[in-house]
PDB file of N, CA, C and O in Angstrom:
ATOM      1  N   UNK A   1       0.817  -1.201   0.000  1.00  0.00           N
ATOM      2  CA  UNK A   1       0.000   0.000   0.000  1.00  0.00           C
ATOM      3  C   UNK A   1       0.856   1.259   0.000  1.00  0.00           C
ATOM      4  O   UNK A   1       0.235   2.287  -0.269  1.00  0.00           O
ATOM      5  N   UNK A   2       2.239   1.395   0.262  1.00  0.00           N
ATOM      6  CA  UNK A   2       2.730   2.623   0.314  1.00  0.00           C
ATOM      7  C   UNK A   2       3.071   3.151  -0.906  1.00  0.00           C
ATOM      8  O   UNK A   2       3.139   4.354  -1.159  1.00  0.00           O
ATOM      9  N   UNK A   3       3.352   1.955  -1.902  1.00  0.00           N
ATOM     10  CA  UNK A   3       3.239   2.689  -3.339  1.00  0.00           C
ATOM     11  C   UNK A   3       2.214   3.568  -3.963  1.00  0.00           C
ATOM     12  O   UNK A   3       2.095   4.251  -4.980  1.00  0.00           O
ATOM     13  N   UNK A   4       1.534   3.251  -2.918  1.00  0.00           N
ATOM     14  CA  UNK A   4      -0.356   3.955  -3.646  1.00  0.00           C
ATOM     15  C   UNK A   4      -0.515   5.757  -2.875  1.00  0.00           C
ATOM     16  O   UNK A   4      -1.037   6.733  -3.413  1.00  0.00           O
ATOM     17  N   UNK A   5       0.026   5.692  -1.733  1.00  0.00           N
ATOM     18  CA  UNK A   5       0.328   6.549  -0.630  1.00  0.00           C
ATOM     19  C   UNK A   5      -0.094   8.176  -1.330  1.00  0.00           C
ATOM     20  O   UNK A   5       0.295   8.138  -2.497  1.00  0.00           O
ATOM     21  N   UNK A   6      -0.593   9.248  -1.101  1.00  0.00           N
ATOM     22  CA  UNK A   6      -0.695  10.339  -1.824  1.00  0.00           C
ATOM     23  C   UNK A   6      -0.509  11.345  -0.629  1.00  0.00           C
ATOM     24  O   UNK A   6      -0.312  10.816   0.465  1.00  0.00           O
ATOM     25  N   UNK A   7      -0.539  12.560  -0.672  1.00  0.00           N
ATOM     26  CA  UNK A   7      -0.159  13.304   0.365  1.00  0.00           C
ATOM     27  C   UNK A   7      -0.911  14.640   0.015  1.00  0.00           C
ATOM     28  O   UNK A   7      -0.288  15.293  -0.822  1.00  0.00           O
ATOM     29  N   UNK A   8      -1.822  15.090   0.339  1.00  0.00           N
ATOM     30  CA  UNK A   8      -2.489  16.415  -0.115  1.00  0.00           C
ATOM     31  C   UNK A   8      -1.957  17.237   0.836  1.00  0.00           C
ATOM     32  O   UNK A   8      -1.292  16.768   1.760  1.00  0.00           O
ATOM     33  N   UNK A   9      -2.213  18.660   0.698  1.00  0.00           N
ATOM     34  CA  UNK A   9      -1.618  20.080   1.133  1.00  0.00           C
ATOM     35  C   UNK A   9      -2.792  21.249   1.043  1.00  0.00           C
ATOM     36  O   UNK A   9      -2.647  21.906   0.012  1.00  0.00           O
ATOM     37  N   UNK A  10      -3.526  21.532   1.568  1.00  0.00           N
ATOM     38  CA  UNK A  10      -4.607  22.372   1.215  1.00  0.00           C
ATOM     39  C   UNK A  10      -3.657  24.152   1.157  1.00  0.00           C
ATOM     40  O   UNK A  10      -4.620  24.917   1.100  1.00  0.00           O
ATOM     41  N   UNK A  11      -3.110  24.535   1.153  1.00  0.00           N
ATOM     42  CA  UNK A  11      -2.433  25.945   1.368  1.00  0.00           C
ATOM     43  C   UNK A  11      -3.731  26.908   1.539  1.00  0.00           C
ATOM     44  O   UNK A  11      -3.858  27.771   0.671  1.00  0.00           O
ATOM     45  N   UNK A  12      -4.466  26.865   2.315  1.00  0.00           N
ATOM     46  CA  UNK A  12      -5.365  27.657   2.885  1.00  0.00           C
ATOM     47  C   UNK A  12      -5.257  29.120   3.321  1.00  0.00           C
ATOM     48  O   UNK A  12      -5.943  30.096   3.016  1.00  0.00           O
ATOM     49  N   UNK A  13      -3.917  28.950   4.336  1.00  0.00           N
ATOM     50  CA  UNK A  13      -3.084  30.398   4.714  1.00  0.00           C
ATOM     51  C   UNK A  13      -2.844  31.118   3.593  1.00  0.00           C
ATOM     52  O   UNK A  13      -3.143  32.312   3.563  1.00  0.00           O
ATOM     53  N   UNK A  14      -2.423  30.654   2.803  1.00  0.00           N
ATOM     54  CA  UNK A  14      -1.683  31.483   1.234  1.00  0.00           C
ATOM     55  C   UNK A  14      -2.738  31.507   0.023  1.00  0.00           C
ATOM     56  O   UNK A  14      -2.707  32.377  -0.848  1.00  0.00           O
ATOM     57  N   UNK A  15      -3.442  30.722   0.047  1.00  0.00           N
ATOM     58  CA  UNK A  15      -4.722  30.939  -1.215  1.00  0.00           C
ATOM     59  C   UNK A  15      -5.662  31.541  -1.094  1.00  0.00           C
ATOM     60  O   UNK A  15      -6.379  30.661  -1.570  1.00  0.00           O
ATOM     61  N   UNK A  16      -6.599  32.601  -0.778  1.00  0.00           N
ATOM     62  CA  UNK A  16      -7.819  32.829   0.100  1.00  0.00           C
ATOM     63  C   UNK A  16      -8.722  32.682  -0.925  1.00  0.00           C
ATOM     64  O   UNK A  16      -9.854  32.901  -0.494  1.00  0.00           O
ATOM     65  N   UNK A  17      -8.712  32.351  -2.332  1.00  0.00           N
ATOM     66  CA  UNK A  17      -9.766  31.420  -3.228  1.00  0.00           C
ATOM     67  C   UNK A  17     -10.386  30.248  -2.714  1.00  0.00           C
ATOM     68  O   UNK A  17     -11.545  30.027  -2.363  1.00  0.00           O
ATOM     69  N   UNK A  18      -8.964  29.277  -2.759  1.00  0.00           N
ATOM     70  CA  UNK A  18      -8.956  28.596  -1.954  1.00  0.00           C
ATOM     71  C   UNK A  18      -9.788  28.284  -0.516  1.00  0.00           C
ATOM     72  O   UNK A  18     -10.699  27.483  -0.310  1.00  0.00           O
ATOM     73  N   UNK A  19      -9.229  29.071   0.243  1.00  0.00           N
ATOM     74  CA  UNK A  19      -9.608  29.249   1.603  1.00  0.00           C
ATOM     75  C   UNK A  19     -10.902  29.876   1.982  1.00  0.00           C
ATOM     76  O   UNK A  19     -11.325  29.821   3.137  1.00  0.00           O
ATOM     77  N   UNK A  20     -11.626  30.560   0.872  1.00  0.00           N
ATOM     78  CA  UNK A  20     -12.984  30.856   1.060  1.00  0.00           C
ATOM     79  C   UNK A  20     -13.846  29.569   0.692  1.00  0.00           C
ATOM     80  O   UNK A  20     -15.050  29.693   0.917  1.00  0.00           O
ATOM     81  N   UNK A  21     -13.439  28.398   0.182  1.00  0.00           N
ATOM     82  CA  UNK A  21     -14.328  27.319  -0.518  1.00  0.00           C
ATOM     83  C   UNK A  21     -14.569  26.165   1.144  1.00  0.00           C
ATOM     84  O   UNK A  21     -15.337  25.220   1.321  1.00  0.00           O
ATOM     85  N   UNK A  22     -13.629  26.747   2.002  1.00  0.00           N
ATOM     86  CA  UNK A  22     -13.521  25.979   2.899  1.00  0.00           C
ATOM     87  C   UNK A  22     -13.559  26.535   4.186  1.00  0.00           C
ATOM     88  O   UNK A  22     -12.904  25.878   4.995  1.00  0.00           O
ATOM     89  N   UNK A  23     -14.183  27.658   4.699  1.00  0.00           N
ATOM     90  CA  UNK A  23     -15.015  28.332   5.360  1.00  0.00           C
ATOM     91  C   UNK A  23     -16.390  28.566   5.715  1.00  0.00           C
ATOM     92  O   UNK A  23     -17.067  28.974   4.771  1.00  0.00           O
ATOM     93  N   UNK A  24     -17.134  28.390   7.061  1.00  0.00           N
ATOM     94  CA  UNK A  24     -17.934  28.567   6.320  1.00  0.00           C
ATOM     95  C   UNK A  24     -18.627  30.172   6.998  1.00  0.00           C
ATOM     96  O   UNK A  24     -17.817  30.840   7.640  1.00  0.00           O
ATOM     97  N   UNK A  25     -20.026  30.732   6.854  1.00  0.00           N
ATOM     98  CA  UNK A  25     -20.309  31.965   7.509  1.00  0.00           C
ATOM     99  C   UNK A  25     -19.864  32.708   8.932  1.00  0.00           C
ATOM    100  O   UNK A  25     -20.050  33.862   9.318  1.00  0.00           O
ATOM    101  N   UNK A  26     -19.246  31.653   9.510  1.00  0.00           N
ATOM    102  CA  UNK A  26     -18.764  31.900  11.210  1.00  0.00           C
ATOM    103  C   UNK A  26     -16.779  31.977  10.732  1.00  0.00           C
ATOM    104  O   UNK A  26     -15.793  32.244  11.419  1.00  0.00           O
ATOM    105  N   UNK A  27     -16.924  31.635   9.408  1.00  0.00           N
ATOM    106  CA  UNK A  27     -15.037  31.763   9.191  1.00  0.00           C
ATOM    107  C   UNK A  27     -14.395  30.508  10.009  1.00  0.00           C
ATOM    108  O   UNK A  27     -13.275  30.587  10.513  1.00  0.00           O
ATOM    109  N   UNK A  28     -15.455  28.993  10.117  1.00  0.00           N
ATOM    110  CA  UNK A  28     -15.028  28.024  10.847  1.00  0.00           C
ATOM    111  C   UNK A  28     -14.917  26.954   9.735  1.00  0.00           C
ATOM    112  O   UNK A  28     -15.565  27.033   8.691  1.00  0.00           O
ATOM    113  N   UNK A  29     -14.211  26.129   9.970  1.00  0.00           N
ATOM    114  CA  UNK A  29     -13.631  25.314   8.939  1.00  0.00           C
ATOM    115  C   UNK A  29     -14.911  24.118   8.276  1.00  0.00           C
ATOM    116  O   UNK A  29     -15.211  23.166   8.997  1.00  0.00           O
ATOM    117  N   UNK A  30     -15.552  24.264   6.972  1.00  0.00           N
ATOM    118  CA  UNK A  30     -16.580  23.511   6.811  1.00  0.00           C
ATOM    119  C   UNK A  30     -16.040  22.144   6.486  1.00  0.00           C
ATOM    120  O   UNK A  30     -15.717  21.751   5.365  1.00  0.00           O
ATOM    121  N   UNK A  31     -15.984  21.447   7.659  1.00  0.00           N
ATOM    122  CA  UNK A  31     -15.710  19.416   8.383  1.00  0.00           C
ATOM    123  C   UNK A  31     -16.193  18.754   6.930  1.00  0.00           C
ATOM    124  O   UNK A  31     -15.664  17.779   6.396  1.00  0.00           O
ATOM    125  N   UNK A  32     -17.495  19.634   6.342  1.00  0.00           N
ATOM    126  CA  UNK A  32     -18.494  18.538   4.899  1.00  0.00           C
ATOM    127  C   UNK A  32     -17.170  18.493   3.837  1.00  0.00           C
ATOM    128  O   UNK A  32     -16.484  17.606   3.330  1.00  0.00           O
ATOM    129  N   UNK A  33     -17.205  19.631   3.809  1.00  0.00           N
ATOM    130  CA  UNK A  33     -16.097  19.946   2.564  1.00  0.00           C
ATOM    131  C   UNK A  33     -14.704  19.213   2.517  1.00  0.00           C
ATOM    132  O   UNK A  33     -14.130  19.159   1.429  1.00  0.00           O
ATOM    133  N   UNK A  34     -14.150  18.668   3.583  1.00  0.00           N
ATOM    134  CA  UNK A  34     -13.017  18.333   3.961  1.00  0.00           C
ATOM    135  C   UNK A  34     -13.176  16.831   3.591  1.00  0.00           C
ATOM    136  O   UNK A  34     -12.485  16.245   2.758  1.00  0.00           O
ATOM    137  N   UNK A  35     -14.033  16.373   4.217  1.00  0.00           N
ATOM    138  CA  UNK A  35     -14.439  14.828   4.317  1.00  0.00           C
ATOM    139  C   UNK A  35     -15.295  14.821   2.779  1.00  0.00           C
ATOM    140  O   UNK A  35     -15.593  13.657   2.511  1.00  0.00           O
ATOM    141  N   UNK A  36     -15.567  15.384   2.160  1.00  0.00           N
ATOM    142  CA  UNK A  36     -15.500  15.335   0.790  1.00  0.00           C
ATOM    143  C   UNK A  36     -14.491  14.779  -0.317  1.00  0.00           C
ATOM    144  O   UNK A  36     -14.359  13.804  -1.058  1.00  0.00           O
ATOM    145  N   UNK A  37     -13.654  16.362   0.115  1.00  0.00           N
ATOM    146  CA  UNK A  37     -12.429  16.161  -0.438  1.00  0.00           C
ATOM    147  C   UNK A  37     -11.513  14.526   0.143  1.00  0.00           C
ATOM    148  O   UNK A  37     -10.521  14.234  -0.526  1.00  0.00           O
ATOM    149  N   UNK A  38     -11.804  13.787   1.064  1.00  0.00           N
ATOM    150  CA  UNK A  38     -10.874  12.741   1.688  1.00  0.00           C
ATOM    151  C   UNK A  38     -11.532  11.825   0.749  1.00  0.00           C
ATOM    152  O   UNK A  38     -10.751  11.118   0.112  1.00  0.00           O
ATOM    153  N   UNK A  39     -12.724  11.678   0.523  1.00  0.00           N
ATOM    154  CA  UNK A  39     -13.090  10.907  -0.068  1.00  0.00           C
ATOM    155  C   UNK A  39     -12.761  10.444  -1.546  1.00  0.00           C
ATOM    156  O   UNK A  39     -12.660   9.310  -2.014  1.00  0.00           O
ATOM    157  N   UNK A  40     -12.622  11.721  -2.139  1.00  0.00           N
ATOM    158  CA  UNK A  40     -12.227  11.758  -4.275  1.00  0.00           C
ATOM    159  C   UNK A  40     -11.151  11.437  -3.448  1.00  0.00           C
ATOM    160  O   UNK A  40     -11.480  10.255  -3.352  1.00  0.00           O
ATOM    161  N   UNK A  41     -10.058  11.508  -2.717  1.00  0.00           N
ATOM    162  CA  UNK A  41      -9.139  11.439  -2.291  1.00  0.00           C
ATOM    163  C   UNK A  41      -8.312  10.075  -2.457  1.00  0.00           C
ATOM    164  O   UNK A  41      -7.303   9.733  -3.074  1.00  0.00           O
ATOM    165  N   UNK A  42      -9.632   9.207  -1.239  1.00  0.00           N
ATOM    166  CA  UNK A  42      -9.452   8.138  -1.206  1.00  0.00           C
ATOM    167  C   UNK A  42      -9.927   6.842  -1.868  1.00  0.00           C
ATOM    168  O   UNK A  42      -9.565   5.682  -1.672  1.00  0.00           O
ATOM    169  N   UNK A  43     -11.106   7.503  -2.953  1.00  0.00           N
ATOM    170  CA  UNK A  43     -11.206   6.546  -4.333  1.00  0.00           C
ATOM    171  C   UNK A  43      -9.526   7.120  -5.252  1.00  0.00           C
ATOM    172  O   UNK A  43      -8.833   6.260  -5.797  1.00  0.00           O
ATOM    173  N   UNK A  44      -9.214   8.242  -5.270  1.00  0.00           N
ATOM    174  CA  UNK A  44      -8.072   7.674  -6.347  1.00  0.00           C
ATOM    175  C   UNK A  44      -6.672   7.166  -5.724  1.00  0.00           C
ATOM    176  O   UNK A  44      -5.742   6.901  -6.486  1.00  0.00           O
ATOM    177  N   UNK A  45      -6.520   7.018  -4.156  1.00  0.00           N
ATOM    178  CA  UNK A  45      -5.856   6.078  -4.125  1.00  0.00           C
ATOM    179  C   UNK A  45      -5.887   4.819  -4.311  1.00  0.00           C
ATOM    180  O   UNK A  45      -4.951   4.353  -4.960  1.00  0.00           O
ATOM    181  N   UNK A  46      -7.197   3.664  -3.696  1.00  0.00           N
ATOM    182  CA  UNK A  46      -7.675   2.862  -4.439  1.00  0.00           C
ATOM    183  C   UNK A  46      -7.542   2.732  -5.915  1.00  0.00           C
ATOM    184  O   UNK A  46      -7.199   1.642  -6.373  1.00  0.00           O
ATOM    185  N   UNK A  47      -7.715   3.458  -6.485  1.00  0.00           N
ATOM    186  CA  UNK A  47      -7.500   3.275  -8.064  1.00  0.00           C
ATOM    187  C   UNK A  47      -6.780   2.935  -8.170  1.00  0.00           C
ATOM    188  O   UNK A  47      -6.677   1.718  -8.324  1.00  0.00           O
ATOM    189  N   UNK A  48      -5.691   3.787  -8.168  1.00  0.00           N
ATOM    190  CA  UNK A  48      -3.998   3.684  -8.323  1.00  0.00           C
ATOM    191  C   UNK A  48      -3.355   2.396  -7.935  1.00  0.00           C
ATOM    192  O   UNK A  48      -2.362   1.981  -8.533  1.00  0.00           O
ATOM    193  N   UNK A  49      -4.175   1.444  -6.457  1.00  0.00           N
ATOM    194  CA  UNK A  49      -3.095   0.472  -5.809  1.00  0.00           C
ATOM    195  C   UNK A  49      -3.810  -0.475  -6.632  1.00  0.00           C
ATOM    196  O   UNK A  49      -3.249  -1.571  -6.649  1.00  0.00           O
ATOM    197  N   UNK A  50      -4.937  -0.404  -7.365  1.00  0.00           N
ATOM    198  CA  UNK A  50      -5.766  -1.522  -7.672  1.00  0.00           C
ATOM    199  C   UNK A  50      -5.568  -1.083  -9.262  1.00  0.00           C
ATOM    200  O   UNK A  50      -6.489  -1.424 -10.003  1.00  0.00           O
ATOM    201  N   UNK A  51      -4.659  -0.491  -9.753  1.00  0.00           N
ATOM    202  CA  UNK A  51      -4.648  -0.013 -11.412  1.00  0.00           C
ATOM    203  C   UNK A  51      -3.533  -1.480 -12.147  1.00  0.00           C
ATOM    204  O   UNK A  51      -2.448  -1.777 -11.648  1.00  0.00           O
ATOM    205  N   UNK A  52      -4.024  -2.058 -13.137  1.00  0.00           N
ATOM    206  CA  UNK A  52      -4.133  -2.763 -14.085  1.00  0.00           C
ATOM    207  C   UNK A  52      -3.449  -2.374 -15.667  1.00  0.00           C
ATOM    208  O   UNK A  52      -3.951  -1.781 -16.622  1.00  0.00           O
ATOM    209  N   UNK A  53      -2.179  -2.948 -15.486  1.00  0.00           N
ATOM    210  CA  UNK A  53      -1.808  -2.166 -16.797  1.00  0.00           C
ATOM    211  C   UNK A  53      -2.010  -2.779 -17.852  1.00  0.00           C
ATOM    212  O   UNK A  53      -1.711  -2.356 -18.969  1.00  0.00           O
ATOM    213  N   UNK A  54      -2.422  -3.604 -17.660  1.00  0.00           N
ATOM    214  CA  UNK A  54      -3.261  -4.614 -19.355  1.00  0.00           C
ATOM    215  C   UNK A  54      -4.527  -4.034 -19.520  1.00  0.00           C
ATOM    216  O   UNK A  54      -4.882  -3.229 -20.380  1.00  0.00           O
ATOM    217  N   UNK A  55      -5.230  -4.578 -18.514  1.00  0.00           N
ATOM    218  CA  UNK A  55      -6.858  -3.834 -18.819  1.00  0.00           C
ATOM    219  C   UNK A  55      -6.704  -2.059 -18.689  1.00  0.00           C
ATOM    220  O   UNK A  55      -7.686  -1.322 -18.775  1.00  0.00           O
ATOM    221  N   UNK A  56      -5.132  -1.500 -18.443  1.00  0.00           N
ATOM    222  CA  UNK A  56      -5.432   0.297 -18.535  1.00  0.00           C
ATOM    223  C   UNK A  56      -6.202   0.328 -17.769  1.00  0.00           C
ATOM    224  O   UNK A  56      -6.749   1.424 -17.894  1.00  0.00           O
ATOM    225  N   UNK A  57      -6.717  -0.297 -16.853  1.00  0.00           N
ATOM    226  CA  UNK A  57      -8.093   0.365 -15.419  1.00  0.00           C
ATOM    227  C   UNK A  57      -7.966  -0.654 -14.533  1.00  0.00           C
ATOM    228  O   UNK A  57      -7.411  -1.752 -14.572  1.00  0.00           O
ATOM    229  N   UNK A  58      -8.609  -0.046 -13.711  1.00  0.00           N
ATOM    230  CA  UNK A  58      -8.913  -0.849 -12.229  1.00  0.00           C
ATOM    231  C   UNK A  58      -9.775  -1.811 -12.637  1.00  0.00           C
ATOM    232  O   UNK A  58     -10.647  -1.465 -13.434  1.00  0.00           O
ATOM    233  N   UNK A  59      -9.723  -3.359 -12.143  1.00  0.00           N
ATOM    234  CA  UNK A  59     -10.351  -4.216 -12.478  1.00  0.00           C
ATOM    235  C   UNK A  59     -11.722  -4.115 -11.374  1.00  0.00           C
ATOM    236  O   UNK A  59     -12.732  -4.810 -11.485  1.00  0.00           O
ATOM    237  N   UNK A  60     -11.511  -3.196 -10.420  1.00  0.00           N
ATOM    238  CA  UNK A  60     -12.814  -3.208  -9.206  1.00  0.00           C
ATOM    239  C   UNK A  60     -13.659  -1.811  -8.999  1.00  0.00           C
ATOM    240  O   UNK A  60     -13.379  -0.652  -9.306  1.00  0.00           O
ATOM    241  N   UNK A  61     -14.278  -2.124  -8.651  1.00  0.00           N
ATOM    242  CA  UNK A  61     -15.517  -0.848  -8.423  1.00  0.00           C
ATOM    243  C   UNK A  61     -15.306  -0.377  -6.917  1.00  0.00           C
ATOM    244  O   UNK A  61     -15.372  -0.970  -5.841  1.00  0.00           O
ATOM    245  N   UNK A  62     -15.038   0.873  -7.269  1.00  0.00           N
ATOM    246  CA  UNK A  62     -14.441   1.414  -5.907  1.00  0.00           C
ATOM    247  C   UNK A  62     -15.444   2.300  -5.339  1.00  0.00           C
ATOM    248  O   UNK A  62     -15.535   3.424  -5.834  1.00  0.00           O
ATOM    249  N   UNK A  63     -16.710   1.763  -3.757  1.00  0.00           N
ATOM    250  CA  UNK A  63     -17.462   2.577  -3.581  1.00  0.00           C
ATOM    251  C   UNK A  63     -17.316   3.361  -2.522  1.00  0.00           C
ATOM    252  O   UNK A  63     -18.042   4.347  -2.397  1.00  0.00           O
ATOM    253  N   UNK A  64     -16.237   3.010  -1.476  1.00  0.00           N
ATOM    254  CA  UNK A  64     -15.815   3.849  -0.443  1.00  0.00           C
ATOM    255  C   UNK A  64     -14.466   3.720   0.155  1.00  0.00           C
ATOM    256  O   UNK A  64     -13.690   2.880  -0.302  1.00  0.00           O
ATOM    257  N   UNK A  65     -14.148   4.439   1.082  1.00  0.00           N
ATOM    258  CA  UNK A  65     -12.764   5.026   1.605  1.00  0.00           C
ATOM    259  C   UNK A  65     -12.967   4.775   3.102  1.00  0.00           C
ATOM    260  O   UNK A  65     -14.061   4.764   3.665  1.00  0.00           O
ATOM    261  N   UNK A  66     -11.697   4.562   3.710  1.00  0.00           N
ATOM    262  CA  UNK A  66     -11.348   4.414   5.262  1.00  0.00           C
ATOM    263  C   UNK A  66     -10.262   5.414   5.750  1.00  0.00           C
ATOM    264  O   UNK A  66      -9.177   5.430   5.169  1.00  0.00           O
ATOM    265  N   UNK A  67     -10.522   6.291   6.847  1.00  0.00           N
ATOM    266  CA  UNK A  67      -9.580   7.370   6.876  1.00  0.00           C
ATOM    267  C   UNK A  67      -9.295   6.814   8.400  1.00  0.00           C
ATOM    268  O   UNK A  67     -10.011   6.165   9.163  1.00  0.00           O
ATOM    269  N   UNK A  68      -8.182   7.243   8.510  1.00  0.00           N
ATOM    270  CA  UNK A  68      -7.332   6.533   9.794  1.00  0.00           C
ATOM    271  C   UNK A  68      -7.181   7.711  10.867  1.00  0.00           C
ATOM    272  O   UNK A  68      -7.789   7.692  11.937  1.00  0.00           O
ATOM    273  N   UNK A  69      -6.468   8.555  10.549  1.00  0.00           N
ATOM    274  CA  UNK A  69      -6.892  10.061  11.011  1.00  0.00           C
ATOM    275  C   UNK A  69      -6.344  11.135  10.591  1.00  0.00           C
ATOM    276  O   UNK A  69      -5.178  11.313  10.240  1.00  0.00           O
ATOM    277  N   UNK A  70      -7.333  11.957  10.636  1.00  0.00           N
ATOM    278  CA  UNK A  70      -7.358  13.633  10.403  1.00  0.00           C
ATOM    279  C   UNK A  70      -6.952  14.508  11.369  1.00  0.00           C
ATOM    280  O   UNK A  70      -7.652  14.819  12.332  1.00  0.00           O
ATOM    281  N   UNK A  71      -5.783  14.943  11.143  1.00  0.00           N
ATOM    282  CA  UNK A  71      -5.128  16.418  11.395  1.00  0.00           C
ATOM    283  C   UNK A  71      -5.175  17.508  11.101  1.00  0.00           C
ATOM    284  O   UNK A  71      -4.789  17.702   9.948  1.00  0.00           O
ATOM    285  N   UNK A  72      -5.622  18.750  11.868  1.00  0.00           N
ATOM    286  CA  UNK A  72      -5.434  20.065  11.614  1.00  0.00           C
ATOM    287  C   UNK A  72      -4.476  20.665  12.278  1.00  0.00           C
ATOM    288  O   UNK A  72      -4.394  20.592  13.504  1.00  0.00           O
ATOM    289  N   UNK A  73      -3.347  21.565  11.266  1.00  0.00           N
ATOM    290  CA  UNK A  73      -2.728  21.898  11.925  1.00  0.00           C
ATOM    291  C   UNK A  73      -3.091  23.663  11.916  1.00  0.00           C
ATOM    292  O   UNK A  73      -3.532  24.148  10.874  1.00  0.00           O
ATOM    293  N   UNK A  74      -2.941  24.267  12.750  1.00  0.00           N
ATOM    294  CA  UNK A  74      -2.643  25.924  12.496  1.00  0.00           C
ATOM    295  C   UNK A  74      -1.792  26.780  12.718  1.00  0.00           C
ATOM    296  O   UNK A  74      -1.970  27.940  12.344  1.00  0.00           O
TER     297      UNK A  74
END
């Protein structure tokens, strides 16, 4: 599994495009949006560990993700 491994970076501090998509009216961090994002996240790691270079695709249907844990740092 560590070949599959991906590492996201939200730069929140430095983007405020960015950082407005992930706010929400109180300027508190919207949890939906995050666990969203973990999710596309964690179907294309699945993809990747389960990718098939004869068939060019994943031979499996990938319907969910397991997150181990979430860190915020500030």
């Amino acid at each position: 599994m560590k070949d599959s491994m991906i590492e996201a970076h939200l730069p929140l501090g430095s983007q405020p495009a960015l950082r407005e998509k992930y706010l929400n009216s109180h300027n508190s961090v919207r949890f939906g949006r995050i666990l969203e994002d973990l999710d596309c996240l964690g179907v294309l790691i699945c993809y990747s560990h389960t990718w098939n270079k004869e068939l060019k695709r994943s031979p499996l249907s990938i319907v969910t993700a397991l997150v181990d844990k979430i860190g915020i740092a500030s």
